[in-house]
C-alpha positions as CSV (number, residue, x, y, z in Angstrom):
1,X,-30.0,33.2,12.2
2,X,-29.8,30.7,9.0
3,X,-30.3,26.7,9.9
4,X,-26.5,26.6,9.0
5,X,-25.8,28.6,11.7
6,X,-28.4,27.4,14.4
7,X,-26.5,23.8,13.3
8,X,-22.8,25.0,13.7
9,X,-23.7,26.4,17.0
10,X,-25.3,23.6,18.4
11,X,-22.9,21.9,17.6
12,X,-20.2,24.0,19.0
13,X,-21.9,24.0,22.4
14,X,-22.0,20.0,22.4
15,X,-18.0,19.9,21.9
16,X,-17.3,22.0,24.1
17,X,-19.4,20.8,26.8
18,X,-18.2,17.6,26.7
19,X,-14.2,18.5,26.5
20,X,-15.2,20.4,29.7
21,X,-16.7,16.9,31.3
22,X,-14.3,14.6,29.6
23,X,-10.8,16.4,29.4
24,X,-10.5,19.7,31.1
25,X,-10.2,17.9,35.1
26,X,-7.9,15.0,33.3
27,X,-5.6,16.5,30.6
28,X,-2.1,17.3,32.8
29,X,-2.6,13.5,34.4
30,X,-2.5,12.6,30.7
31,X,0.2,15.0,29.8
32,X,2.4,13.4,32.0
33,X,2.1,9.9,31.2
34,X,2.4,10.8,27.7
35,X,-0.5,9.5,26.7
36,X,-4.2,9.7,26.4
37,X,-6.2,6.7,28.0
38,X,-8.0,4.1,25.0
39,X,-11.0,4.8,26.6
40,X,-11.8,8.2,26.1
41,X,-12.2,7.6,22.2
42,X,-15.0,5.4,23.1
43,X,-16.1,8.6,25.2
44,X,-16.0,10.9,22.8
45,X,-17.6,8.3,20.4
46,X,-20.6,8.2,22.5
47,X,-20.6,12.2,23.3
48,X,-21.1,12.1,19.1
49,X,-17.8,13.9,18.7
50,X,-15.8,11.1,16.4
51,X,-17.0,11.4,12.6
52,X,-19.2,14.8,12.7
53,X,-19.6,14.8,9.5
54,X,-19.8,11.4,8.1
55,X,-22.9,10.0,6.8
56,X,-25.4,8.7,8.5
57,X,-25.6,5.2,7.2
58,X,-22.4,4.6,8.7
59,X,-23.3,6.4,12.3
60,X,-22.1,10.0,11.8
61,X,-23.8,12.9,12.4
62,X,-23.9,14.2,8.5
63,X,-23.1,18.2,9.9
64,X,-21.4,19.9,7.6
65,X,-17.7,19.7,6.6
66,X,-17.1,23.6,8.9
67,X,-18.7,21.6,12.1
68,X,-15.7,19.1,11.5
69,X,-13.3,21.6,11.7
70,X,-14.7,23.9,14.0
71,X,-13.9,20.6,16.7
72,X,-10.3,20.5,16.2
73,X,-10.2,24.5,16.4
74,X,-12.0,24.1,19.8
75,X,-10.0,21.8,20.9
76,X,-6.8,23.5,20.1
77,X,-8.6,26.2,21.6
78,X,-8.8,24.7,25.3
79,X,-5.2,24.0,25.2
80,X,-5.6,20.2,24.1
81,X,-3.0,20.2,21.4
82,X,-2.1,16.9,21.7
83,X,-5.7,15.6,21.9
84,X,-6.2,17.9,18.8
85,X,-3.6,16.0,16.6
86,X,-4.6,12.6,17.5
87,X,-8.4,13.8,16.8
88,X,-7.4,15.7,13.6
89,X,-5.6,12.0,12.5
90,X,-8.6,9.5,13.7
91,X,-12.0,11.7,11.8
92,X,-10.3,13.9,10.2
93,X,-7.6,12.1,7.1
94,X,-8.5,8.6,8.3
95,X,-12.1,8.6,8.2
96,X,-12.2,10.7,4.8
97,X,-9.4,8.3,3.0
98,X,-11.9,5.2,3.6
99,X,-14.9,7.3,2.8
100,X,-13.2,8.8,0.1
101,X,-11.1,6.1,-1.7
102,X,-12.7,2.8,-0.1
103,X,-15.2,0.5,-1.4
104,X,-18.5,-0.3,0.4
105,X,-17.3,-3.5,1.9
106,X,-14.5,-1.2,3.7
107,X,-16.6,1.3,4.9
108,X,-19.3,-0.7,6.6
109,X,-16.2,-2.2,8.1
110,X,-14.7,0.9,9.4
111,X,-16.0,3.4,9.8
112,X,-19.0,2.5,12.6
113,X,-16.6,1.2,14.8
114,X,-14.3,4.5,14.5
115,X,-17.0,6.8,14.7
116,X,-18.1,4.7,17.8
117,X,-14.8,4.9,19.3
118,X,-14.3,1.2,18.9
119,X,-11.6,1.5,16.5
120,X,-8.7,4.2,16.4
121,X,-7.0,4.7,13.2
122,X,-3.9,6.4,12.8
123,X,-2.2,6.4,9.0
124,X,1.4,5.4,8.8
125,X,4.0,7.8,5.9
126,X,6.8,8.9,7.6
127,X,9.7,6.4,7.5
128,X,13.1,6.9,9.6
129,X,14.6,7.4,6.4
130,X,12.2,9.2,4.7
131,X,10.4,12.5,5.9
132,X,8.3,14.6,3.9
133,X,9.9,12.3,0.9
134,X,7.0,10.2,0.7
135,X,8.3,8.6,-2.8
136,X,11.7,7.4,-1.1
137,X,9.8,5.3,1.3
138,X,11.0,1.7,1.8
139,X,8.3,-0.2,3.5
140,X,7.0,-3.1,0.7
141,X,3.8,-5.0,0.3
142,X,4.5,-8.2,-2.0
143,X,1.9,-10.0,-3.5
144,X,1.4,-13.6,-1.9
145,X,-1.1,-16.2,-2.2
146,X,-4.5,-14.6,-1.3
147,X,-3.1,-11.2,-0.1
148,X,0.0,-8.9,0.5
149,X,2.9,-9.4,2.6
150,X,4.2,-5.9,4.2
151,X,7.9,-5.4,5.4
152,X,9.3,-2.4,7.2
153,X,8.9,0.5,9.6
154,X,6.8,3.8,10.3
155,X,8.0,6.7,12.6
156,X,6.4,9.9,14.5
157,X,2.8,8.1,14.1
158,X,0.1,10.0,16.2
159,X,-2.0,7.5,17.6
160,X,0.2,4.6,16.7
161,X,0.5,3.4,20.3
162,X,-3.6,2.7,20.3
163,X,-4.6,2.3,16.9
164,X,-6.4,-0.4,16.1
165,X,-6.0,0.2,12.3
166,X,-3.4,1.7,10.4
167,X,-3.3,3.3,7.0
168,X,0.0,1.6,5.9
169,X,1.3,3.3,2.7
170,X,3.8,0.7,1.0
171,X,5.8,0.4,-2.0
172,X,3.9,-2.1,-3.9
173,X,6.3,-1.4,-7.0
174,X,10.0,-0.7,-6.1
175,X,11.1,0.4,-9.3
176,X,8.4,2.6,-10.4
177,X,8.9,5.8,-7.3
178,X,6.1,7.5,-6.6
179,X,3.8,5.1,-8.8
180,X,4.6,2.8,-6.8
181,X,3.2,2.8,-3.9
182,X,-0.4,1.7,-2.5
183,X,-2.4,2.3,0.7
184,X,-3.5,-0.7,2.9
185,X,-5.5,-1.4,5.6
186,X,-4.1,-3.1,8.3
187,X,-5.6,-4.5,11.3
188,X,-3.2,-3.9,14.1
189,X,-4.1,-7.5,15.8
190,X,-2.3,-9.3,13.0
191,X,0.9,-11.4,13.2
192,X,3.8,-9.2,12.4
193,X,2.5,-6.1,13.7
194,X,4.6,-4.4,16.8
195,X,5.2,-1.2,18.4
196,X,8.0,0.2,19.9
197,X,7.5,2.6,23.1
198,X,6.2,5.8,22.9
199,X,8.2,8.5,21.7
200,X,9.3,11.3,24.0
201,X,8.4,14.8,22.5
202,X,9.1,18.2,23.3
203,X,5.4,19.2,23.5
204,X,2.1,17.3,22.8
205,X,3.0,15.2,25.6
206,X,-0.3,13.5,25.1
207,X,-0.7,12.8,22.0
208,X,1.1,8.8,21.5
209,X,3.4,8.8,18.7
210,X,4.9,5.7,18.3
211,X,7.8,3.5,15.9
212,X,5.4,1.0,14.2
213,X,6.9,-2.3,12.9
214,X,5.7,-4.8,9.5
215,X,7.5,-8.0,9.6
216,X,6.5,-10.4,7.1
217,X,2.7,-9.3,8.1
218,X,-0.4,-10.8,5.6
219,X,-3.2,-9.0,5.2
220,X,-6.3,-9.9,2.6
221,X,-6.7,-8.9,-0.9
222,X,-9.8,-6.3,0.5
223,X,-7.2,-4.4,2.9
224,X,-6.0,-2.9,0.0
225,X,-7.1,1.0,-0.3
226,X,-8.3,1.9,-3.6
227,X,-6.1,0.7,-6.9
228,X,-2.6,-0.4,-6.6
229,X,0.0,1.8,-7.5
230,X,-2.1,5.3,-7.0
231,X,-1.6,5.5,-3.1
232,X,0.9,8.5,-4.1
233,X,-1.8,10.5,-6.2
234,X,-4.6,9.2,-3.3
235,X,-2.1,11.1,-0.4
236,X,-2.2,14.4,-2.8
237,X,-6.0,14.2,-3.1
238,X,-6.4,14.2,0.4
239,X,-3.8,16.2,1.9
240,X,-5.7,19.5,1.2
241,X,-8.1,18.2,3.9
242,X,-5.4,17.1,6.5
243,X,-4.0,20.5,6.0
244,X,-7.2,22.3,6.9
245,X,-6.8,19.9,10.1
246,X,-3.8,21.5,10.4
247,X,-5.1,25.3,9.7
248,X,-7.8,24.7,12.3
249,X,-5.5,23.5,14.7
250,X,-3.1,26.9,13.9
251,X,-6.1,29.4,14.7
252,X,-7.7,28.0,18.0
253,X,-4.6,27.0,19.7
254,X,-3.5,30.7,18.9
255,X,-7.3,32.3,20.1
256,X,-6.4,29.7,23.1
257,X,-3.0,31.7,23.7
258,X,-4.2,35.0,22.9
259,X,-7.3,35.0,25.4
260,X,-5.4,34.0,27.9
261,X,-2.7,36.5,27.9
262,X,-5.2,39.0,27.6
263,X,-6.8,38.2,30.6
264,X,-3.3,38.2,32.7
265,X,-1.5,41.4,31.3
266,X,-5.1,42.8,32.1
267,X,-4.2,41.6,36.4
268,X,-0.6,41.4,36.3
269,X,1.5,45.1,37.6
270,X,4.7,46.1,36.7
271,X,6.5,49.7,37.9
272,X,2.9,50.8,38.8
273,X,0.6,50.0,36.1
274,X,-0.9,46.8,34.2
275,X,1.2,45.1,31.9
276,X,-1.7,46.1,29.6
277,X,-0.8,49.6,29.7
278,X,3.0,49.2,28.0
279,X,2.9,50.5,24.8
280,X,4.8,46.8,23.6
281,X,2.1,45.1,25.1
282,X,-1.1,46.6,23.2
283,X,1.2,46.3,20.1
284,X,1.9,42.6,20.1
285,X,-1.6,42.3,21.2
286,X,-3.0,44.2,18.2
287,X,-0.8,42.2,15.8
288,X,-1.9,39.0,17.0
289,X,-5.4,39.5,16.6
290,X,-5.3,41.2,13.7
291,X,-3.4,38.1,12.1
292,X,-5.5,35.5,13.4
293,X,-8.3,37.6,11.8
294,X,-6.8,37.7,8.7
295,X,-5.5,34.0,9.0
296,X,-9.4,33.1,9.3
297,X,-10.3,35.2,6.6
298,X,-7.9,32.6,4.1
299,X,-9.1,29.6,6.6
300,X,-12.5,30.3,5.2
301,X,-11.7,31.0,1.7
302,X,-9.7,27.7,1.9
303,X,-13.0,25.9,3.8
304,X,-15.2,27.3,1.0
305,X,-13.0,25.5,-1.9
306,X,-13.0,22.5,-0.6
307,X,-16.4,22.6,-0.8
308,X,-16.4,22.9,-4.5
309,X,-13.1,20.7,-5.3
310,X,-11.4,23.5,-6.3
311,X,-9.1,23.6,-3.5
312,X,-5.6,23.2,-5.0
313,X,-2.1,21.9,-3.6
314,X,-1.0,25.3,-3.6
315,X,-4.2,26.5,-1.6
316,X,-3.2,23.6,0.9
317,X,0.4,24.9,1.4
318,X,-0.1,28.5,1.6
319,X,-2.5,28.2,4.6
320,X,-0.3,25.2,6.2
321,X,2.6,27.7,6.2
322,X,1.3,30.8,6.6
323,X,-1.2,29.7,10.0
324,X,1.0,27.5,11.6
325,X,4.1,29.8,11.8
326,X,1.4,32.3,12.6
327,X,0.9,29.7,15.3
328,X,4.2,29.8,16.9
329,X,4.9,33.6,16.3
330,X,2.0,34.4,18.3
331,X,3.0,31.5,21.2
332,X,6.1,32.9,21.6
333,X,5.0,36.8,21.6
334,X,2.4,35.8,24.3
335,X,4.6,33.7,26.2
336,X,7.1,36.9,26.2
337,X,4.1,38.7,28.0
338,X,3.9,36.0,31.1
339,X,7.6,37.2,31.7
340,X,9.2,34.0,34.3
341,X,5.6,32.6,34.8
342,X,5.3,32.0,30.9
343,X,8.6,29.3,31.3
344,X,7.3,27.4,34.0
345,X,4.0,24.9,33.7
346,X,1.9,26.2,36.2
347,X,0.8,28.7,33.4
348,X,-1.4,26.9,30.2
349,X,0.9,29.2,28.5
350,X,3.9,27.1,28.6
351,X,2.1,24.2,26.7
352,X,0.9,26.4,24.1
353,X,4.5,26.8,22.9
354,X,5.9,23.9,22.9
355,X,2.5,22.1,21.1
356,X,2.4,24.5,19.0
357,X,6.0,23.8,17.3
358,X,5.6,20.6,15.8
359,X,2.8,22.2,13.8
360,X,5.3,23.5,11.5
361,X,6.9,19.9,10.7
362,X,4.0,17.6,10.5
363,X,1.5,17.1,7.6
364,X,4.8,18.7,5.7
365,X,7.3,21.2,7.2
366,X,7.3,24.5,6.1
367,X,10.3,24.4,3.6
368,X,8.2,22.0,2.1
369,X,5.1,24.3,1.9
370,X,7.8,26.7,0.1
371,X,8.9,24.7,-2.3
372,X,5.5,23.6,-3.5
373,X,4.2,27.5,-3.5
374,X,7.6,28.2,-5.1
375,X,6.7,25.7,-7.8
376,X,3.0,27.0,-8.7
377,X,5.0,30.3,-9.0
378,X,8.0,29.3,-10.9
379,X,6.4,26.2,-13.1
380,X,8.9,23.8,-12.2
């Protein structure tokens, strides 16, 4: 076994130990209330789970980039897919984006606290008017004396009922579209920044997603991310990554689904034999595995280009599309297996459907994904 691998299992054993002490005897309490408790980010902080593979100067564990990702898959994994998102959003785009794009000033301001669990950072796009149309957003930072003023409203923002800092991205320049937006840092304890209640979802009952308001809110000069006017090109840069998030997400909720409706078609009888036994059964059962197989296979290929910055846009959208509608194919084909039981939420089943359809809206819906692949393709 190669140090790489000694690490990544290590690793792997630490997660899920500690999602088997900290979540597994609490996550329906938090399922119903819609929300996971502040304090378990300061638990998982401690447990060494927030910022795997950040560097060390700042408190992270510098693991490698695949130990990042192999936490959200096991988290999806345990059926946590609301936890999973809000993780994915906090170390996995938010951390990066400061890491990435933010001076040193901004790091040693950041990113201790949030790999300590001090600070939870969620990163506000998505406008009530604007979707996966980042460059028709309508939320403005103006220049004032010693700073930026910020008007207007977020939607669907995982962690925003928590976060203690918020990736705003604004239109700094009205006129110019897409060039004319920047990224800022907000601290959430300033004047003119509100919240409205948690939104009610279909699934990911636990993961907070809330309205976030700007009303005439200041922040300094140094909360601004990067250069003004290339937030747009700084969101294509790093949405590769939060796709991967994404992709990670896609396989371990579906080995989650898959192992355990192998393990009740393999007990449950029907007209004298084992559900198991149908012909249908082994089928769907075949085809899952062998896509999730295959889906790893690209997850990989995907993992190992980001590596070496050669992961393109196009990369990024084929696996967001292809995994997560793998995702909720193989949810509802399991579901199928669970006949009645499947529909009611006694069975973990149940919650792996309905997490897993938001997958294919978030982080860009799958048209989207289409019309960017269709582009590569097509050249325009």
């Amino acid at each position: 076994m190669s140090a790489e691998q000694a690490e990544t299992e290590l690793f792997q054993a630490m997660i899920v130990r500690a999602l088997e002490q900290e979540v597994t005897p609490f996550y329906e309490q938090w399922e119903e209330a819609g929300e996971i408790p502040r304090q378990l980010w300061h638990t998982l902080g401690q447990a060494g789970m927030l910022g795997i593979d950040m560097p060390e100067e700042y408190g992270g564990a510098a693991a490698s980039f695949e130990v990042s990702q192999l936490a959200i898959e096991e988290i999806a994994r345990m059926g946590f897919g609301g936890l999973a998102s809000g993780y994915n959003i906090h170390a996995n785009i938010v951390m990066p984006y400061i890491l990435h794009l933010g001076n040193e000033q901004q790091k040693q301001a950041w990113l201790p606290a949030m790999i300590s669990g001090e600070v939870l950072g969620a990163i506000a796009m998505t406008e009530p008017g604007a979707g996966s149309d980042l460059a028709a957003m309508r939320t403005t930072a103006e220049r004032t004396e010693g700073g930026w003023r910020i008007n207007g409203a977020k939607v669907f923002i995982t962690n925003g009922l928590h976060a203690d800092m918020v990736i705003v991205c604004a239109k700094t320049d009205p006129k110019a579209g897409a060039k004319g937006v920047s990224l800022f840092l907000v601290d959430t304890s300033l004047p003119g920044f509100s919240r409205g209640k948690g939104i009610k979802k279909i699934g990911q009952h636990a993961s907070d997603t809330a309205e976030l308001f700007f009303s005439d809110l200041i922040v300094p000069e140094e909360a601004l991310l990067g250069e003004e006017g290339k937030g747009f090109a700084y969101l294509m840069q790093e949405l590769p990554r939060e796709r991967l998030g994404v992709g990670a997400q896609a396989i371990g909720a579906s080995e989650g689904a898959l192992a355990l409706t192998l393990d009740y078609v393999q007990q449950r009888q029907a007209f004298g034999q084992r559900i198991a036994d149908f012909q249908n059964t082994r089928f769907k059962l075949a085809e899952a595995r062998a896509r999730i197989d295959m889906a790893r296979a690209y997850l990989n290929q995907c993992i190992s280009k980001y590596h070496q910055g050669a992961m393109t846009a196009t990369d990024a959208a084929i696996l967001k599309l292809m995994l997560t509608e793998m995702q909720c194919d193989i949810a509802h084909e399991c579901l199928q297996l669970f006949g009645g039981y499947g529909y009611t939420l006694e069975y973990p089943i149940s919650r792996f459907f309905v997490d897993a359809r938001v997958q294919t809206i978030y982080a860009g819906t799958s048209e989207i994904m289409k019309e960017v692949i269709a582009r590569s393709v097509l050249g325009k």
